[in-house]
GUSE-773135 format. One record per residue: residue number from 1; x, y, z of N, C-alpha, C in turn. Coordinates in steps of 0.1 Angstrom, whole numbers, plus 2048, in hexadecimal, padded with zeros to 3 digits. Example, Ala and Ser with C-alpha at 12.3 -4.5 7.8 and 13.67 -1.06 7.14 Angstrom:
  bamar  n_u  n_v  n_w  ca_u  ca_v  ca_w  c_u  c_v  c_w
      1  884  7C7  84E   87B   7D3   84E  884  7DF  84E
      2  880  7EA  847   889   7F5   847  881  800  84F
This chain:
  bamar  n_u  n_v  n_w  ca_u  ca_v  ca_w  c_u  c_v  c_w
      1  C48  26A  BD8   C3F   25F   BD7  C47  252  BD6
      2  C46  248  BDE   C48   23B   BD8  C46  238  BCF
      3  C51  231  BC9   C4D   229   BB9  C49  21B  BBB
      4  C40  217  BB8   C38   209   BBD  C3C  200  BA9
      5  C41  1F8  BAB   C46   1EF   BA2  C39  1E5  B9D
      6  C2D  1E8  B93   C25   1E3   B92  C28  1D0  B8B
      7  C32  1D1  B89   C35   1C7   B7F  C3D  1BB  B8F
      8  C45  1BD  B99   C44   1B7   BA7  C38  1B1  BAB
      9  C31  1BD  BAF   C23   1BD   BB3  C1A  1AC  BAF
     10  C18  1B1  B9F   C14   1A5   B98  C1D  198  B9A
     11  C27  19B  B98   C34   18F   B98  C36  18B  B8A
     12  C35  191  B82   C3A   193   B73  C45  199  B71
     13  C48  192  B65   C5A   19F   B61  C50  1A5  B55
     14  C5A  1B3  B51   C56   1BD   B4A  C52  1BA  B3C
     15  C56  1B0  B3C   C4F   1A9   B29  C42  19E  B2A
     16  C3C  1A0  B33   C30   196   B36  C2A  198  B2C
     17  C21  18F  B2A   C16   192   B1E  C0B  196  B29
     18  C04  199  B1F   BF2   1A0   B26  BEC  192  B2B
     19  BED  18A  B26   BED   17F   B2B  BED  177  B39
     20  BFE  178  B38   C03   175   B45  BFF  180  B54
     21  C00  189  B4D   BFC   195   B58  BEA  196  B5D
     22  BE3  191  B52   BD1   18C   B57  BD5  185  B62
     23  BDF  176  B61   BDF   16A   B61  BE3  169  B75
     24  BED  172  B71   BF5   178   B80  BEC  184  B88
     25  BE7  186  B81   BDE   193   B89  BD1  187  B90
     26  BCC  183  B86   BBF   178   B8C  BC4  16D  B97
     27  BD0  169  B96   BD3   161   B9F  BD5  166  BAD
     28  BE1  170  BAE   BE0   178   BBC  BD0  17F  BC0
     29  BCC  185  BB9   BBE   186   BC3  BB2  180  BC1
     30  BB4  179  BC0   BAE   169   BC1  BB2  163  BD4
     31  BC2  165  BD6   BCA   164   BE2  BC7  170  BEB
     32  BC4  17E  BEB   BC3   185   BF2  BB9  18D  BF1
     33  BAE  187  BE8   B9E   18C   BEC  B9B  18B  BF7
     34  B92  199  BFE   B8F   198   C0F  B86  18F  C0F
     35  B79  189  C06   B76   17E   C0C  B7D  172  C0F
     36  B86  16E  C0A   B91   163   C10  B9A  167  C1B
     37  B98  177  C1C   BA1   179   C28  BA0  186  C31
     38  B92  183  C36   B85   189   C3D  B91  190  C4B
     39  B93  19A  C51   B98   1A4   C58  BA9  1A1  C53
     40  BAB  19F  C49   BBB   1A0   C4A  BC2  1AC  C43
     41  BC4  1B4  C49   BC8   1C3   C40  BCF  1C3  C37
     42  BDD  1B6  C3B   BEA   1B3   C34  BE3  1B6  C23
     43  BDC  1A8  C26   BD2   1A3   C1B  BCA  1AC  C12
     44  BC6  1B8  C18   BBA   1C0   C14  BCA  1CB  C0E
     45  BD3  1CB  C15   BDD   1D6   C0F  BE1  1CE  C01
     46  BE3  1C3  C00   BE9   1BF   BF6  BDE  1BE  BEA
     47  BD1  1BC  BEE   BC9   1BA   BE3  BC7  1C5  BDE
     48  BC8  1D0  BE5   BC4   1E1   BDE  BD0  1E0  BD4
     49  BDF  1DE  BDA   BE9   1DF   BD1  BEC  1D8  BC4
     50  BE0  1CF  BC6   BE5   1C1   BBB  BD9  1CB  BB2
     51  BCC  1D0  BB5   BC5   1D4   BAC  BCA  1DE  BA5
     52  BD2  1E7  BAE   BD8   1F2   BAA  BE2  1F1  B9F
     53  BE9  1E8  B9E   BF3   1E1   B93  BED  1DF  B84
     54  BE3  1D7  B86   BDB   1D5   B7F  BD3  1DD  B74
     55  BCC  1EB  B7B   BC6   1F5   B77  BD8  1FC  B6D
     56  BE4  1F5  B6F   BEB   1FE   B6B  BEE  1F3  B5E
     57  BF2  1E7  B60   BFA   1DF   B55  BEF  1D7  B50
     58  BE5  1D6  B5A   BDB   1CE   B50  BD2  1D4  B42
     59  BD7  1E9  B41   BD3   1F0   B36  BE0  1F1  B2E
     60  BDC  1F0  B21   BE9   1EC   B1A  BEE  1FB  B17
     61  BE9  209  B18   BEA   217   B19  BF0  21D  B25
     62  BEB  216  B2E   BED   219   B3A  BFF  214  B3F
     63  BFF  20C  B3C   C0D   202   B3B  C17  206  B35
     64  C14  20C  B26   C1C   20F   B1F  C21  21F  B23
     65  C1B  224  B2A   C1C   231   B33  C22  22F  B3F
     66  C1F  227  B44   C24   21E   B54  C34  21C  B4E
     67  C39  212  B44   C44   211   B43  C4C  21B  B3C
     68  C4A  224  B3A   C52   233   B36  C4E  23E  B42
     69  C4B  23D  B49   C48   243   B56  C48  243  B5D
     70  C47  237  B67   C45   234   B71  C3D  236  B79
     71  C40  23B  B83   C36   243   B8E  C2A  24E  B88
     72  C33  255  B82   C2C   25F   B79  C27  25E  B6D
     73  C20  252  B6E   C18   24D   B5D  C10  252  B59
     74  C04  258  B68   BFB   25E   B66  BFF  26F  B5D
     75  C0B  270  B5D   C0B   281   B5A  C13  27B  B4B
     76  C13  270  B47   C1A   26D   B39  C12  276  B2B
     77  C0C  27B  B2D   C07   285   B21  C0D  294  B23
     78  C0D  297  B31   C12   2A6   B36  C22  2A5  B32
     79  C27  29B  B35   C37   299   B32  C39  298  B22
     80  C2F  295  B1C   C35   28F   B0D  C2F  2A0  B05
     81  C26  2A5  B0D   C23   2B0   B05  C30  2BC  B07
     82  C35  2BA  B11   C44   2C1   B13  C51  2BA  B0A
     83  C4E  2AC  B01   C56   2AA   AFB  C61  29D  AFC
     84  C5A  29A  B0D   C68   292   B14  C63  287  B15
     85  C69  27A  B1A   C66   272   B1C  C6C  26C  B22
     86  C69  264  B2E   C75   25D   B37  C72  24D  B3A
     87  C77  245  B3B   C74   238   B3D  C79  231  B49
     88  C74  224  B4D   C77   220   B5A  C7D  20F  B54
     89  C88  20B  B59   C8C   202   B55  C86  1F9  B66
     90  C80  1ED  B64   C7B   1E3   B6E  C83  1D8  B72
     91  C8D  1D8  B6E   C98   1C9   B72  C95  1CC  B7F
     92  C95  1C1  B85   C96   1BC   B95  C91  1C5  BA3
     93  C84  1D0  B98   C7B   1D5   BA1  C84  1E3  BA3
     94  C8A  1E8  B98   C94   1EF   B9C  C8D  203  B9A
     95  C8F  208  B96   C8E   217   B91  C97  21D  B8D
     96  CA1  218  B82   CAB   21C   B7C  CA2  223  B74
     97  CAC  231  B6D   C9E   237   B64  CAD  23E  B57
     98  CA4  23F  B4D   CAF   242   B48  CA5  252  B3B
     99  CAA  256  B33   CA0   25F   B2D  CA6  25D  B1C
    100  C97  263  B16   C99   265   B09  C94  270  B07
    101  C92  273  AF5   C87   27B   AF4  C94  289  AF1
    102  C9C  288  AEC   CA4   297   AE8  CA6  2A0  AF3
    103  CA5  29A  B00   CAB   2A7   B0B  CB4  29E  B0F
    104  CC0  2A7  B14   CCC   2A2   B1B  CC6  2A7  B2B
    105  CC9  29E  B35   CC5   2A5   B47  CC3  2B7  B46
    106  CD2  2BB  B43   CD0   2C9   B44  CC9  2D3  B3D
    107  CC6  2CF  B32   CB9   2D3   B22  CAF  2D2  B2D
    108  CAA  2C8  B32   CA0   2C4   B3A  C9D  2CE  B44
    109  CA2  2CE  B50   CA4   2D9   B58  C9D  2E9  B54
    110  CA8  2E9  B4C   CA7   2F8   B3E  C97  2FA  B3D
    111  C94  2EE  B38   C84   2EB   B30  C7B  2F2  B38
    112  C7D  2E9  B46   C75   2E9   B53  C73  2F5  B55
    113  C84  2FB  B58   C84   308   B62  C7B  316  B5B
    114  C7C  319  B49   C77   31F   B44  C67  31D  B45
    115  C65  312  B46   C56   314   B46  C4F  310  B55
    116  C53  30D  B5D   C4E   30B   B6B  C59  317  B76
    117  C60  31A  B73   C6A   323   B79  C6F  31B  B87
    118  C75  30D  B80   C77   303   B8F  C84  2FB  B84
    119  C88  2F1  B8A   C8E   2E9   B84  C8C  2D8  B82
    120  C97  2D1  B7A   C97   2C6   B82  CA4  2BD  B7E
    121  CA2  2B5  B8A   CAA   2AD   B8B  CAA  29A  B89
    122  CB6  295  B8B   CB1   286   B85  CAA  282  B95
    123  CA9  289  B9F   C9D   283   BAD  C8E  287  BA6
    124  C8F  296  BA0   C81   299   BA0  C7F  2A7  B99
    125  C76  2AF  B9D   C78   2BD   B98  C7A  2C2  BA9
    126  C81  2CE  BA7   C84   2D6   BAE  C85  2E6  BAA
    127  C83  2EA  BB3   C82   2FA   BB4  C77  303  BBB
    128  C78  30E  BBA   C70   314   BBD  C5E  314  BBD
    129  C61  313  BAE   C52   30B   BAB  C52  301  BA2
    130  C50  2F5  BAA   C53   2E5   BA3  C46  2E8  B9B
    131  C43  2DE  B93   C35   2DD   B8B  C2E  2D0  B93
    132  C20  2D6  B97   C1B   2CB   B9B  C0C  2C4  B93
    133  C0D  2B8  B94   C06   2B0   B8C  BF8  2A8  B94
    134  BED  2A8  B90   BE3   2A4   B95  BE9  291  B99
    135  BE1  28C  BA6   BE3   283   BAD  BDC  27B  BA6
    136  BE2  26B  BA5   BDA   25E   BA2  BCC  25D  BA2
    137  BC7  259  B97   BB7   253   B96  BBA  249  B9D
    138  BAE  248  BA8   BAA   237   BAE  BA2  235  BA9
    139  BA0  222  BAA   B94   220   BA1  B91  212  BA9
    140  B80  212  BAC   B7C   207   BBA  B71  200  BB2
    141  B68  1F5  BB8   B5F   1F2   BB1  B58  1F2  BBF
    142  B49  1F0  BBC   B3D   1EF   BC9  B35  1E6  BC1
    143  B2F  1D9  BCB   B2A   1CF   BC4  B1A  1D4  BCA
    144  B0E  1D2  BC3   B03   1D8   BC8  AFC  1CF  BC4
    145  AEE  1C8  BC7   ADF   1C2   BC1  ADD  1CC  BB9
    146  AD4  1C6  BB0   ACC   1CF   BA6  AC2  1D2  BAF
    147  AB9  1CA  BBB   AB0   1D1   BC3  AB8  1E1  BCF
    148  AC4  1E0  BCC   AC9   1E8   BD6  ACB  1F4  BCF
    149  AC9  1F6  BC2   AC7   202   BBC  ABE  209  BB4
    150  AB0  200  BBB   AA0   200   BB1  AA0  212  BBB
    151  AA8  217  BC5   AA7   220   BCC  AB3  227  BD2
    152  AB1  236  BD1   ABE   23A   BDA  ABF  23A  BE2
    153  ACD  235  BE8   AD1   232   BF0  ADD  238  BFA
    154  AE3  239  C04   AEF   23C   C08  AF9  233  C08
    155  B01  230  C06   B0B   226   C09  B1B  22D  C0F
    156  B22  225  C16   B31   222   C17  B39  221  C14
    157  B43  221  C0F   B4F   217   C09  B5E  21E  C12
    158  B67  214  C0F   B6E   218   C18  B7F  213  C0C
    159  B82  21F  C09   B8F   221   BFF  B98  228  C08
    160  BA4  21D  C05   BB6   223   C09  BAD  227  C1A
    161  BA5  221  C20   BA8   227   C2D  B9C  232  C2F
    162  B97  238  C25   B91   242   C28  B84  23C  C27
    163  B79  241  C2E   B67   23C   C2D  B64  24C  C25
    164  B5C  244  C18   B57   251   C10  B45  24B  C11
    165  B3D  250  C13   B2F   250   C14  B28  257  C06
    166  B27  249  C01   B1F   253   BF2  B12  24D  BF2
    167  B0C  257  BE5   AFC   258   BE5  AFD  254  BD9
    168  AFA  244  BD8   AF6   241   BC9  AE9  23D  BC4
    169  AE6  245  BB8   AD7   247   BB6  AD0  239  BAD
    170  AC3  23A  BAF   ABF   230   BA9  AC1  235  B9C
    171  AC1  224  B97   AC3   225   B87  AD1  21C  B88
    172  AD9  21F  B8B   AE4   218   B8B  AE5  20E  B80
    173  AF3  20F  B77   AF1   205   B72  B00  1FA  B70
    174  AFC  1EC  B6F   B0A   1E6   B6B  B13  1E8  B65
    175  B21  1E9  B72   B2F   1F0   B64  B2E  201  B65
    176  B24  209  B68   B27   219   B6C  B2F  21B  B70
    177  B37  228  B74   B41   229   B78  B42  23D  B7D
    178  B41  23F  B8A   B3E   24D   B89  B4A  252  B90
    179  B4C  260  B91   B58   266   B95  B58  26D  BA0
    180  B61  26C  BAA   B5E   271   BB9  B6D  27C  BB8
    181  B6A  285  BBB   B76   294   BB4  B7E  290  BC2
    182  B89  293  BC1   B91   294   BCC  B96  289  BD5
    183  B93  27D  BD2   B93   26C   BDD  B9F  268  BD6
    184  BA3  26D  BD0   BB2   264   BC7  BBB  267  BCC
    185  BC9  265  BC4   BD5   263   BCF  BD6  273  BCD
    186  BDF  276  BD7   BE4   283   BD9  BED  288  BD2
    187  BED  291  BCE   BF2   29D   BC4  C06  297  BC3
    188  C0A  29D  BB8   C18   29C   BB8  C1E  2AE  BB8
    189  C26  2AF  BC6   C2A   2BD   BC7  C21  2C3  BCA
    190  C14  2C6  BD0   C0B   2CD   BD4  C03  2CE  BCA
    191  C02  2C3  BBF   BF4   2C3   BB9  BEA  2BD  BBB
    192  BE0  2C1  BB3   BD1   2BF   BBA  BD1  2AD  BB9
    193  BC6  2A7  BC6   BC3   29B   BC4  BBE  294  BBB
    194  BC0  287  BB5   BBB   27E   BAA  BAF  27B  BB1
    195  BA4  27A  BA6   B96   274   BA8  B96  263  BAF
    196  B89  260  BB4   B87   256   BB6  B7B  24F  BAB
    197  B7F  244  BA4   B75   23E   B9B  B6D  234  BA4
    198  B61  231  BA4   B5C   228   BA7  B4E  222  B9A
    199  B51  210  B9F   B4D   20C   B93  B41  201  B99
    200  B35  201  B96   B2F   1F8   B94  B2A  1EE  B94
    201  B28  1E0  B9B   B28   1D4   B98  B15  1D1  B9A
    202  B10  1D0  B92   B04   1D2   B99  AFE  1C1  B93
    203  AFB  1B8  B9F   AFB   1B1   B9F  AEA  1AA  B9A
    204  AE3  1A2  B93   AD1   1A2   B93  ACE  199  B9A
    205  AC6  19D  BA9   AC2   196   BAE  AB5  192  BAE
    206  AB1  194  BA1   AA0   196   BA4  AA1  189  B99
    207  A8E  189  B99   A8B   17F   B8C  A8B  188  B7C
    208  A8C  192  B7F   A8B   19D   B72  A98  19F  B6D
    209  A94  1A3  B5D   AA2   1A6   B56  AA1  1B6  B52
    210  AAC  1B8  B4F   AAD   1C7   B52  AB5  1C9  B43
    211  AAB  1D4  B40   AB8   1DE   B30  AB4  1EE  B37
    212  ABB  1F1  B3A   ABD   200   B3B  AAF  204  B48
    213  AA9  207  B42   A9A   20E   B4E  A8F  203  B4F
    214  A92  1F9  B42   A85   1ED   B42  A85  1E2  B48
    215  A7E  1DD  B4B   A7D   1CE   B4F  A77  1C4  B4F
    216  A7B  1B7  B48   A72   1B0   B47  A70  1A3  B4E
    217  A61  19D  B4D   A62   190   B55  A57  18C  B4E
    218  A58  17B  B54   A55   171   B49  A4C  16A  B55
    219  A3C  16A  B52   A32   164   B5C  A31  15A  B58
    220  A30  14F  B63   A25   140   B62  A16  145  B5F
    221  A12  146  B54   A06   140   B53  9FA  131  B4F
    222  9F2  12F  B5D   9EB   122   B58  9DF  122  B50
    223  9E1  119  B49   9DA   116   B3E  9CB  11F  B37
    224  9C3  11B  B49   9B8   123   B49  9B4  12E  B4C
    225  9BE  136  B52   9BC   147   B54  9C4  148  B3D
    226  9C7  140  B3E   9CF   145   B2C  9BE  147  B28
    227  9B6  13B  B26   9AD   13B   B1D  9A1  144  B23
    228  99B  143  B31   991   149   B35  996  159  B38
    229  99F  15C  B40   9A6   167   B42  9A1  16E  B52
    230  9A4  174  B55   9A3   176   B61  9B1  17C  B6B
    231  9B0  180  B76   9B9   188   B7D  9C3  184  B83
    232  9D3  186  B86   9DC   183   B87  9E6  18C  B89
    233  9EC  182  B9A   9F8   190   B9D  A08  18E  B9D
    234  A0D  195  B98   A16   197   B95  A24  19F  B9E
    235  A2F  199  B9D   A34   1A2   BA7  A40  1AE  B9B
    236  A41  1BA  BA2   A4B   1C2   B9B  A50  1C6  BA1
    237  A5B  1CE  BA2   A69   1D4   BA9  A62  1DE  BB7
    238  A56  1E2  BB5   A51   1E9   BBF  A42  1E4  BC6
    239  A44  1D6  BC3   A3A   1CF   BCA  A2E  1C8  BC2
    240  A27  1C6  BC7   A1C   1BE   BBD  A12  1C5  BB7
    241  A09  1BD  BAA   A02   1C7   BA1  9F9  1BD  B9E
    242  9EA  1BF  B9C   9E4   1B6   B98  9E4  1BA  B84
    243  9E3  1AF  B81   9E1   1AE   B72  9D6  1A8  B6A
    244  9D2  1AC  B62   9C3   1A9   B5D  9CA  1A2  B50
    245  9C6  196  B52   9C7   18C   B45  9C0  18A  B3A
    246  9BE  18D  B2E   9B6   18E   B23  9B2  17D  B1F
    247  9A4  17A  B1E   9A1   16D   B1B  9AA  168  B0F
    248  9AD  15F  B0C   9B0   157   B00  9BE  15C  AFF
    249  9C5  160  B0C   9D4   164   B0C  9DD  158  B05
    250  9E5  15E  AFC   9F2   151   AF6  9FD  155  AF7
    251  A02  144  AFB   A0E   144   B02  A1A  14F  AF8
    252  A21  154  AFF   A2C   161   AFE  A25  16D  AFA
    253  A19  170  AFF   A17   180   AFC  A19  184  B06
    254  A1E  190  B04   A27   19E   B0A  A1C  1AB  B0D
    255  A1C  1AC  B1A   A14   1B6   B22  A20  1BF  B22
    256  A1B  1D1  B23   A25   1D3   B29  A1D  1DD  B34
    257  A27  1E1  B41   A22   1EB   B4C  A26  1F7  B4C
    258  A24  1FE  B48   A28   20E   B46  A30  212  B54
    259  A3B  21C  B54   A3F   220   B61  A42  213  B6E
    260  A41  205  B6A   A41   1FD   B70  A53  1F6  B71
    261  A5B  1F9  B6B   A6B   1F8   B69  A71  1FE  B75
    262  A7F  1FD  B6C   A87   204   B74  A8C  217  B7A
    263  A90  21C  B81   A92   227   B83  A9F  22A  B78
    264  A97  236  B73   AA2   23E   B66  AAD  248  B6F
    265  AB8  244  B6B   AC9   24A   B74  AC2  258  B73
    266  AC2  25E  B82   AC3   26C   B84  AB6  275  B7E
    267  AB1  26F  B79   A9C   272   B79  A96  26F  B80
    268  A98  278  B89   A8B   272   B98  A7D  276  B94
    269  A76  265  B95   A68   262   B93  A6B  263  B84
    270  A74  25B  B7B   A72   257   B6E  A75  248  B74
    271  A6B  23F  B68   A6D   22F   B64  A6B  22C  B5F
    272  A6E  221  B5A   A6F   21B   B50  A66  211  B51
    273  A63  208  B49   A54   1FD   B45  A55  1F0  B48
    274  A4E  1E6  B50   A52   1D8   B4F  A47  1D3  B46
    275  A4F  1C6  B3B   A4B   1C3   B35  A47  1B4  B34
    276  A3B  1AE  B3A   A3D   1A4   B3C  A36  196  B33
    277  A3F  18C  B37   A34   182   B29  A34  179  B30
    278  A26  172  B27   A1F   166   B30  A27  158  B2B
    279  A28  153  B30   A2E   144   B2E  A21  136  B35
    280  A19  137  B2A   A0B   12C   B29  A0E  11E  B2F
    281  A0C  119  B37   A0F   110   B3D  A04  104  B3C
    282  A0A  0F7  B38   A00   0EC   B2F  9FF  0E6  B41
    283  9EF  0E1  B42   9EF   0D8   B52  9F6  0C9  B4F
    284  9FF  0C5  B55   A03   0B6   B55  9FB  0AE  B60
    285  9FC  0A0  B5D   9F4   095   B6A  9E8  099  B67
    286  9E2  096  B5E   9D4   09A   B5B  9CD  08B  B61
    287  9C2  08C  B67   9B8   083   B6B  9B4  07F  B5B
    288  9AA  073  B62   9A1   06B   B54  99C  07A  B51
    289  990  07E  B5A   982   082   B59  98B  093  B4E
    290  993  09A  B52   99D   0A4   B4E  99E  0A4  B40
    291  9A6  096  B39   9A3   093   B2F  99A  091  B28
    292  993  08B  B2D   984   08A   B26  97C  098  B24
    293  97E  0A2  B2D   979   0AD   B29  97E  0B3  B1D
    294  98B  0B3  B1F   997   0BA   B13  98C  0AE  B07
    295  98F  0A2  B05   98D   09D   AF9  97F  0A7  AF5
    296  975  0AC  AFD   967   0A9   AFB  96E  0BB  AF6
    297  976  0C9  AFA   976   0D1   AF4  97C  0D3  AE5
    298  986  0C2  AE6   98C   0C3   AD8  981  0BD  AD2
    299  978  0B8  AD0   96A   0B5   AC8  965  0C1  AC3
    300  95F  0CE  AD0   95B   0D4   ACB  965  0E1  AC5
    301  971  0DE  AC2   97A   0E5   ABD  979  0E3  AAC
C-alpha cells in the first residue's frame, strides 16, 4: 500500500495545532470543491484526498494513531494488543519509521512468526501466512431536502470510482450516518474490505420544523375566522387538509394533526403528528366606516 503523508496533503508540519489543521483543511476545499470545479477530476481527486486527510488529523484519536502508525493506524489497537508499537517520523514527507515498545526487529519477527506462522520484516510481514487486516473505513456525505426523504427512495452516489445505488428510507434524519459492508478500502494481505460510511446532510426545505417524527408550522390567521371561526386549508408534507377553526380562537393556540408528521426511520406506515399554531393577525389600513364599527363593538364590550 502506499503511504499517503496526511500532514503534505494538508500542507501542515507534524506539530500543527487542531487549529491550524481546521484552518488548512477549510481552505483547500474551499479550492477544490467540485462545485468550483465542475468536470475537473484533478480537482475531484484532490478533494476526496484533502477530505481523506482530514477524517485522519482533524480526529485528535485518529491522529494520535496516524502518527505511531502510519498507514496502518486503522489496525493501531490490533498492534498495541500484541504489545508493539511503531511510529512514523514526517520530516519532509518522508516514512522513516523507527520502533518502540520492548521488541528489538528480531523479538518482533519471533512474536509474529509464533502467532501468525509468517514473519516480518522492516518492508512488512512476510511469510507463509502474513496476518491480514481488514481494509480502510471510507466515510462520504449525501446532501438531501427534507422533502426528498418524506419517502423512500433510490438514489446514486458515486465513491473512489465506483456507482453504489442505495435505498434510503424515509425518516432520514440530519447527521445519520449508516454503514455499507464491504465499499471501503481493500483488505491488507488478503483481508476482508473496510466498510463504507455514509453521512447525511439533510437539508429543510419546507416551511415546517422538524424534531424527530413531528412537525410543526405556524398559520396566518385573520382576525375574523379567529373570532367567528370557520374552515381553513392548510398545507402538510402530503398535501392539503382542510381545518375547522373553533370560534373565539386566540392568538398562539396549538392544534395538533394526529399521523399528520413525519415518516418514523424504518416503520412503514408509522408517523408522527403536525402540530400547528395559529398566529392571529390584527387588519391594518382600516377605513373610517371599519373603525367606527370596531368603536361600536368596543361599546358593547
Amino acid at each position: 500500500m502506499k503511504f499517503k503523508d496526511y500532514y503534505k496533503i494538508l500542507g501542515v508540519n507534524k506539530n500543527a495545532s487542531d487549529a491550524e489543521i481546521k484552518k488548512a483543511y477549510r481552505k483547500l476545499a474551499r479550492k477544490y470543491h467540485p462545485d468550483v470545479n465542475p468536470n475537473d477530476k484533478e480537482a475531484e481527486r484532490k478533494f476526496k484526498e484533502i477530505n481523506e486527510a482530514n477524517e485522519v488529523l482533524g480526529n485528535p484519536e485518529n491522529r494520535k494513531k496516524y502518527d505511531q502508525y502510519g498507514e496502518h493506524w486503522k489496525h493501531a489497537d490490533e498492534f498495541e494488543k500484541a504489545g508493539y508499537k511503531k511510529q512514523y517520523q514526517h520530516a519532509g514527507g518522508g516514512g522513516q519509521q523507527f520502533y518502540s515498545g520492548g521488541f528489538t526487529e528480531d523479538d518482533f519477527s519471533d512474536f509474529f512468526s509464533s502467532m501468525f506462522g509468517g514473519g516480518f520484516s522492516s518492508g512488512g510481514f512476510s511469510g507463509g501466512r502474513d496476518v491480514k487486516f481488514r481494509g480502510q473505513e471510507f466515510h462520504a456525505e449525501l446532501q438531501l431536502n427534507l422533502s426528498d426523504v418524506f419517502k423512500t427512495q433510490k438514489h446514486t452516489i458515486n465513491v473512489n470510482g465506483k456507482k453504489i445505488r442505495l435505498t434510503i428510507p424515509a425518516g432520514v434524519e440530519n447527521g445519520q450516518e449508516i454503514k455499507i459492508k464491504g465499499y471501503g478500502g481493500e483488505g491488507i494481505n488478503g483481508g476482508p474490505k473496510g466498510d463504507l460510511y455514509i453521512k447525511f446532510n439533510v437539508i429543510n426545505n419546507t416551511p415546517f420544523k422538524r424534531d424527530g417524527s413531528n412537525l410543526y408550522l405556524t398559520v396566518d390567521l385573520d382576525l375574523y375566522k379567529a373570532v367567528l371561526g370557520g374552515d381553513i386549508m392548510i398545507n402538510t408534507m402530503d398535501g392539503k387538509v382542510k381545518l375547522k377553526v373553533k370560534p373565539e380562537t386566540q392568538n398562539g393556540t396549538k392544534v395538533k394533526l394526529r399521523g399528520k408528521g413525519f415518516p418514523v426511520y424504518k416503520q412503514e406506515g408509522q408517523f408522527g403528528d403536525l402540530f400547528v399554531t395559529y398566529n392571529v393577525k390584527i387588519p391594518t389600513n382600516l377605513t373610517e366606516k371599519e373603525k367606527s364599527l370596531f368603536k361600536e363593538l368596543a361599546k358593547l364590550r
